[in-house]
ROTORVEX-381746 format. One record per residue: residue in one letter; x, z, y of N, C-alpha, C in turn; residue number from 0. Coordinates in nm, 3 decimals, m for minus. Atoms other than C-alpha are relative to their C-alpha. Layout:
code	nxx	nzz	nyy	caxx	cazz	cayy	cxx	czz	cyy	pos
a	X	Z	Y	X	Z	Y	X	Z	Y	NUM
...
END
This chain:
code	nxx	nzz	nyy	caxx	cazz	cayy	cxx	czz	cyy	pos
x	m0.061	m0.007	0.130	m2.716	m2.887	m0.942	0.136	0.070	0.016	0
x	m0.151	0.002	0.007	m2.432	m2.685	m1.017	0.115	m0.031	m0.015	1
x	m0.090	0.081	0.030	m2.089	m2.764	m1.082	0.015	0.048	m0.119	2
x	m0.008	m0.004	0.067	m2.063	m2.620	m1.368	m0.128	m0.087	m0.145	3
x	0.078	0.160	0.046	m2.401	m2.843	m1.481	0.074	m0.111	0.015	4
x	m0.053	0.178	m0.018	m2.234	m3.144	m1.365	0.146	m0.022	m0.112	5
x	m0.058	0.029	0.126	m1.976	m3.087	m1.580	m0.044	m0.013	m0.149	6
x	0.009	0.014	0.101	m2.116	m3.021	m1.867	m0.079	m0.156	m0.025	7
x	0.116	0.163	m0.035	m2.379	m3.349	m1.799	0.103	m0.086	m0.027	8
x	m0.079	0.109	m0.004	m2.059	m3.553	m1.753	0.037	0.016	m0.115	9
x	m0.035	0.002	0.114	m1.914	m3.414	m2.055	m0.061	m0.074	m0.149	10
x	0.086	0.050	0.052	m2.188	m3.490	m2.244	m0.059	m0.147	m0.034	11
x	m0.002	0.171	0.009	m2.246	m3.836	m2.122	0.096	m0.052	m0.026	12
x	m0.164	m0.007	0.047	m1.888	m3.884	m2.180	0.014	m0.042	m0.150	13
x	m0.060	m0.018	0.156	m1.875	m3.827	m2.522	m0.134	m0.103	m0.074	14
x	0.060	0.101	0.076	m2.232	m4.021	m2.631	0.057	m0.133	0.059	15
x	m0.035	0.133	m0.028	m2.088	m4.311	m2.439	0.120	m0.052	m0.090	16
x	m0.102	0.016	0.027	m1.794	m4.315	m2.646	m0.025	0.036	m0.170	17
x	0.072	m0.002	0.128	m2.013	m4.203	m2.962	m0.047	m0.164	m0.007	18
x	0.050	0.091	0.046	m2.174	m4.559	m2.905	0.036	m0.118	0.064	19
x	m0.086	0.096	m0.021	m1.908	m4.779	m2.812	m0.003	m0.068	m0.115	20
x	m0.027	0.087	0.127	m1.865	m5.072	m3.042	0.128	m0.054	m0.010	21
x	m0.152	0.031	m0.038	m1.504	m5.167	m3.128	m0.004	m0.156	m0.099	22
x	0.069	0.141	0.087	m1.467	m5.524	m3.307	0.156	0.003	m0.095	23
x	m0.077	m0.012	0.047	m1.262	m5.574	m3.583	0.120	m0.098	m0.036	24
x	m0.169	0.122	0.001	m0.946	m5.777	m3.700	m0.074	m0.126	0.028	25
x	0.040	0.117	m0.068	m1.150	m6.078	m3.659	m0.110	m0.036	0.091	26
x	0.040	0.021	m0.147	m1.301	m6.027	m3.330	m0.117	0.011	m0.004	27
x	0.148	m0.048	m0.013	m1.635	m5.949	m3.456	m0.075	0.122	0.034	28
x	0.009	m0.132	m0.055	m1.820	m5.658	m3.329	m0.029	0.090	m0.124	29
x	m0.028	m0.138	0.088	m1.804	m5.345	m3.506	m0.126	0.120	0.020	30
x	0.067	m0.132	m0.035	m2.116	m5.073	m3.534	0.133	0.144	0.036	31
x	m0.104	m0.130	0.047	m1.826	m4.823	m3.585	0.093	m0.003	0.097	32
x	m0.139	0.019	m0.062	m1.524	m4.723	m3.366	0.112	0.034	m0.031	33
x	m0.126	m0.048	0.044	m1.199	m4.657	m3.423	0.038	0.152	0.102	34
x	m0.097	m0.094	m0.143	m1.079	m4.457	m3.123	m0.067	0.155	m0.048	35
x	0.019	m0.147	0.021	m1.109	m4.109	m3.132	m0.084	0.055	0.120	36
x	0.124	m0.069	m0.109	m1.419	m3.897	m2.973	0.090	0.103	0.009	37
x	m0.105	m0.139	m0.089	m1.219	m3.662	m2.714	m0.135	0.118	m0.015	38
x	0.097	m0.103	0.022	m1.398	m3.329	m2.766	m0.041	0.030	0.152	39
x	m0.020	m0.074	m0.127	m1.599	m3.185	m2.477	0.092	0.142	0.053	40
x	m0.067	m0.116	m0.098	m1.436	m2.966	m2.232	m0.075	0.158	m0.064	41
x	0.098	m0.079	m0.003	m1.468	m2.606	m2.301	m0.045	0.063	0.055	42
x	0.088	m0.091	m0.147	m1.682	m2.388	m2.086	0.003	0.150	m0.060	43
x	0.032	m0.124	m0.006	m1.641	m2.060	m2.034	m0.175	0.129	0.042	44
x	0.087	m0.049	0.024	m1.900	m1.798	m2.162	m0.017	0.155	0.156	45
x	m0.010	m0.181	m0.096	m2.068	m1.491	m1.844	0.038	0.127	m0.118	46
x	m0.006	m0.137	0.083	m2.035	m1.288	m2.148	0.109	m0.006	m0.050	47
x	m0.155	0.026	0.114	m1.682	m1.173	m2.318	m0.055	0.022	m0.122	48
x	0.007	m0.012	0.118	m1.620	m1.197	m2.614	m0.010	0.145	m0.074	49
x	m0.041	m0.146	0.064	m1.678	m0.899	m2.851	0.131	0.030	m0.055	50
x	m0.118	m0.089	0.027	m1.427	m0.669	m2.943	m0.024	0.093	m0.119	51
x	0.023	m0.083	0.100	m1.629	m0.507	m3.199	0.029	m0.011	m0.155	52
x	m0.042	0.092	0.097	m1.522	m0.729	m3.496	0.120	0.115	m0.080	53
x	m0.134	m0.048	0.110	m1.325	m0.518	m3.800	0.067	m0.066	m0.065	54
x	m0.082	0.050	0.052	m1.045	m0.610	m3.980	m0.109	m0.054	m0.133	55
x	0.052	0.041	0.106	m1.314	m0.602	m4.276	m0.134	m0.113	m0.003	56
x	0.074	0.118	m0.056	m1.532	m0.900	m4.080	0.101	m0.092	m0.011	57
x	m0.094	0.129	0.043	m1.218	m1.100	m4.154	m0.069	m0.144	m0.104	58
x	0.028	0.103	0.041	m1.294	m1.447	m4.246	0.103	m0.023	m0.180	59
x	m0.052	m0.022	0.130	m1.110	m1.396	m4.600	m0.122	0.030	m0.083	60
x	0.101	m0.077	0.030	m1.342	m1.118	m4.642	m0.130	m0.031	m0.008	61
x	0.141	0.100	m0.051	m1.645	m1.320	m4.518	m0.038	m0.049	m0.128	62
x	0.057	0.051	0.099	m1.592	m1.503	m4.788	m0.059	0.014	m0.156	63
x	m0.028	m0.050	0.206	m1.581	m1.316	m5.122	m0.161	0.092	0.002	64
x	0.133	m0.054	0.005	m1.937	m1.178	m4.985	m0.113	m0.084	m0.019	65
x	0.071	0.117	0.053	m2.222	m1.342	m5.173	m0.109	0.051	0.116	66
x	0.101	m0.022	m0.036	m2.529	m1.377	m4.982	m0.141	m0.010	m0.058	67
x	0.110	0.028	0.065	m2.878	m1.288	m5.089	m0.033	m0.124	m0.015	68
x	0.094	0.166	0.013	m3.121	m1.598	m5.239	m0.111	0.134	0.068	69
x	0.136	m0.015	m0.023	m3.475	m1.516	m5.162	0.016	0.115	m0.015	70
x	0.041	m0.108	0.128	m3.576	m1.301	m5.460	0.088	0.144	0.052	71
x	m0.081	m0.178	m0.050	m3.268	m1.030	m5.388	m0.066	0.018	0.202	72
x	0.034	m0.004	m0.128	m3.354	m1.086	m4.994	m0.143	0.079	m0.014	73
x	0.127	m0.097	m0.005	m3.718	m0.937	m5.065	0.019	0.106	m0.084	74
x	m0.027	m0.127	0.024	m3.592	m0.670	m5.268	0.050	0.078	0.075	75
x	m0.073	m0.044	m0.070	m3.344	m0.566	m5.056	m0.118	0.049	0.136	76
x	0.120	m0.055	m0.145	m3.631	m0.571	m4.731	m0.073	0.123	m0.097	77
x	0.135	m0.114	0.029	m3.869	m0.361	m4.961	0.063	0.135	m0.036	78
x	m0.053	m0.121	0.038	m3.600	m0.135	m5.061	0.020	0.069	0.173	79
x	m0.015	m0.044	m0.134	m3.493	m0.087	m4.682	m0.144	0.060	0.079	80
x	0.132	m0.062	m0.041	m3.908	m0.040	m4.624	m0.011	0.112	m0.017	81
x	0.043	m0.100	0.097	m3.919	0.235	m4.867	0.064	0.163	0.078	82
x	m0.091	m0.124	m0.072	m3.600	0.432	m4.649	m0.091	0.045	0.116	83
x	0.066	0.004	m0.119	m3.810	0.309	m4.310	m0.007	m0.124	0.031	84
x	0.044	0.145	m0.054	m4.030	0.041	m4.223	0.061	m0.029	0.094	85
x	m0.064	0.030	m0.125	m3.836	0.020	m3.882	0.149	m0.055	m0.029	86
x	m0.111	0.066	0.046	m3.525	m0.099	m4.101	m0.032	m0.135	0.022	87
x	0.031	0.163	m0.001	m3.665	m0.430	m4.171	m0.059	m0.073	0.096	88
x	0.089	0.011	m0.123	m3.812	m0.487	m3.850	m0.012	m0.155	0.026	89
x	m0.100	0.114	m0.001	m3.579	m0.741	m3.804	0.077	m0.111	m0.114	90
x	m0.042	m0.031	0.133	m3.510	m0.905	m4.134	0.129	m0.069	0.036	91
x	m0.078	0.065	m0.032	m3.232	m1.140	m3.982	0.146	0.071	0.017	92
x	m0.082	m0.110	0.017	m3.051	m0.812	m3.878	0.063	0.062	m0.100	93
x	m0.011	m0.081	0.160	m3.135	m0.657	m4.169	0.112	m0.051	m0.112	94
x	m0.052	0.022	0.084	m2.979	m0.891	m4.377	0.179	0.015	0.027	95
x	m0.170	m0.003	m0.047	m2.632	m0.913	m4.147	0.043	0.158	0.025	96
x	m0.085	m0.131	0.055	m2.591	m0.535	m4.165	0.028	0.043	m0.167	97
x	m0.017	m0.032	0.130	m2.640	m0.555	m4.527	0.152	m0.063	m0.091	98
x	m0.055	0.077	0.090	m2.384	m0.816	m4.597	0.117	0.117	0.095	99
x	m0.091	m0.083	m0.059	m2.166	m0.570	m4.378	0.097	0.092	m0.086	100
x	m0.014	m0.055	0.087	m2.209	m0.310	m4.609	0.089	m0.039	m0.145	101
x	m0.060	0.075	0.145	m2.135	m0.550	m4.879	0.126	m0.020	0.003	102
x	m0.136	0.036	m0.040	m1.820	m0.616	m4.708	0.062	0.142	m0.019	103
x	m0.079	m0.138	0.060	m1.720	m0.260	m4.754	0.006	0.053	m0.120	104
x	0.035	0.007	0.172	m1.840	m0.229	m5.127	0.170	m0.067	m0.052	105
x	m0.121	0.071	0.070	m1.580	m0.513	m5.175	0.155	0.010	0.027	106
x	m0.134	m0.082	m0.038	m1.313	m0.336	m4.996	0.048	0.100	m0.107	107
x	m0.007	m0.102	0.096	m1.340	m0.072	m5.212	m0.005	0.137	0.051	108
x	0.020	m0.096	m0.078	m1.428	0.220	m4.969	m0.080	0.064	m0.122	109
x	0.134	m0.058	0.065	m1.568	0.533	m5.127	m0.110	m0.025	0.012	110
x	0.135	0.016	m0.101	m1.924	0.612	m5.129	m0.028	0.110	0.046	111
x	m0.034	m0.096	m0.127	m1.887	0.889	m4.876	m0.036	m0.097	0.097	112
x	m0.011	0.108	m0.114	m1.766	0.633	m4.665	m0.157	m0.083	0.022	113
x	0.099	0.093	m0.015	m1.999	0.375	m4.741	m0.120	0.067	0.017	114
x	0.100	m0.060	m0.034	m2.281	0.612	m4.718	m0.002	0.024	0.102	115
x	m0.033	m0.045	m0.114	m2.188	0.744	m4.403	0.016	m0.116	0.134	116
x	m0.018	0.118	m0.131	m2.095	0.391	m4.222	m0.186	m0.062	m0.040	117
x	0.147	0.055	m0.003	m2.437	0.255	m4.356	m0.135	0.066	0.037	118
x	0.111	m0.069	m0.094	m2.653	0.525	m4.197	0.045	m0.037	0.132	119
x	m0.041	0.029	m0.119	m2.460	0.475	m3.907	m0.070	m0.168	0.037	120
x	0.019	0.118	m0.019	m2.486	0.096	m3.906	m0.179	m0.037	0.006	121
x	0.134	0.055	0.042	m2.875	0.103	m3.988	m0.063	0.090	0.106	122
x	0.098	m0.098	m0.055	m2.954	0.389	m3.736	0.020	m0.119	0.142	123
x	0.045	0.044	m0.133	m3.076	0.255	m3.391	m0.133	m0.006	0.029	124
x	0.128	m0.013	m0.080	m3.358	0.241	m3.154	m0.068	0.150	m0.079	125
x	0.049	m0.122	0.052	m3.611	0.498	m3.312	0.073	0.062	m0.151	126
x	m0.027	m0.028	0.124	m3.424	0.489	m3.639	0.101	0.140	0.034	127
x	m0.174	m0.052	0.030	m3.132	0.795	m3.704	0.014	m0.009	m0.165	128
x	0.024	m0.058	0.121	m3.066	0.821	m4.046	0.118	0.086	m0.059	129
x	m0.106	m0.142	0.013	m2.888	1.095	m4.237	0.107	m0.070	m0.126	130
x	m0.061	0.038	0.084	m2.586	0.988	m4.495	m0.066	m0.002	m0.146	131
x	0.057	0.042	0.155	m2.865	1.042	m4.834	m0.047	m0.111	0.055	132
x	0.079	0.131	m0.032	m3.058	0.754	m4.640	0.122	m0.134	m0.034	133
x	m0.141	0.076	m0.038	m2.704	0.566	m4.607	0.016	m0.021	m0.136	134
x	m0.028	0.027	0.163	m2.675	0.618	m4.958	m0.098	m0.050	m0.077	135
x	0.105	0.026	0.047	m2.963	0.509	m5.080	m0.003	m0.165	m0.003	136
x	m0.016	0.182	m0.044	m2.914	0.142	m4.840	0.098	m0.042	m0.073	137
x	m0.089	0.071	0.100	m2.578	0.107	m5.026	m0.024	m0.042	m0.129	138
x	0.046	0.069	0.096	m2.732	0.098	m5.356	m0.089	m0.049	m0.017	139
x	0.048	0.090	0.030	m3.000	m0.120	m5.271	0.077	m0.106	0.031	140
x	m0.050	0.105	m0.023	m2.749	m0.322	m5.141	0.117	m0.085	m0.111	141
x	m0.074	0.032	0.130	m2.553	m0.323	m5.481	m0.099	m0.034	m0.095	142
x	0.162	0.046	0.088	m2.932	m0.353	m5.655	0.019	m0.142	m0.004	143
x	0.102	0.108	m0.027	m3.018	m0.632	m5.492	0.122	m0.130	0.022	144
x	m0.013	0.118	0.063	m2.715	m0.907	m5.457	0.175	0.037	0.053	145
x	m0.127	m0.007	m0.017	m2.362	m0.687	m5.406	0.006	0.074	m0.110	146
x	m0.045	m0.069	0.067	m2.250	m0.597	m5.723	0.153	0.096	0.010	147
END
């Protein structure tokens, strides 16, 4: 076992032991509940760094003022992305977190140059390239379907 297992193991046991401590209360009876405070585990460092790729317009402000599809826009949005290239939606999980991307630039207020241009970019990979009308096309299904 490693040491870095054994820590986390201890950590772990650590903290349910102290999740199911019983504390007793003003009159000495026992208590399901505790008072004391659960110490957080230790944290462990990740083999991978952290990204660096994160824009100012992935800001957690920003995060928020972006609605996310329900369903209904979520299958528009895939069938509109089919229509550019089935190899968009491949992934719909992707699909949807480059879309809300997009959306995040909509609500910036970037032309649509721009936004045409970053959303071919953002949607091209593996066999995909696509050209800035394709880019333009994903932005307004992505204003269609649940970024006004």
């Amino acid at each position: 076992m490693s040491v870095v297992t054994l820590r986390l193991l201890t950590a772990g046991l650590t903290a349910a032991a102290l999740l199911t401590l019983t504390a007793c209360d003003d009159d000495g009876s026992a208590s399901a509940t505790s008072s004391a405070p659960v110490a957080p585990a230790p944290a462990t460092t990740s083999a991978a760094p952290a990204s660096s790729a994160a824009s100012p317009a992935s800001s957690a402000p920003a995060a928020a003022s972006v609605p996310s599809p329900n369903v209904a826009q979520t299958a528009g949005l895939i069938a509109a992305l089919k229509a550019v290239d089935p190899a968009l939606a491949a992934d719909q999980a992707k699909a949807i977190g480059k879309a809300l991307n997009v959306c995040q630039e909509i609500k910036a207020g970037k032309d649509d140059t721009t936004l045409a241009n970053n959303a071919a970019q953002r949607f091209s990979g593996g066999s995909v390239t696509l050209t800035p009308e394709q880019g333009a096309v994903i932005v307004a299904a992505v204003k269609a379907s649940f970024c006004p």
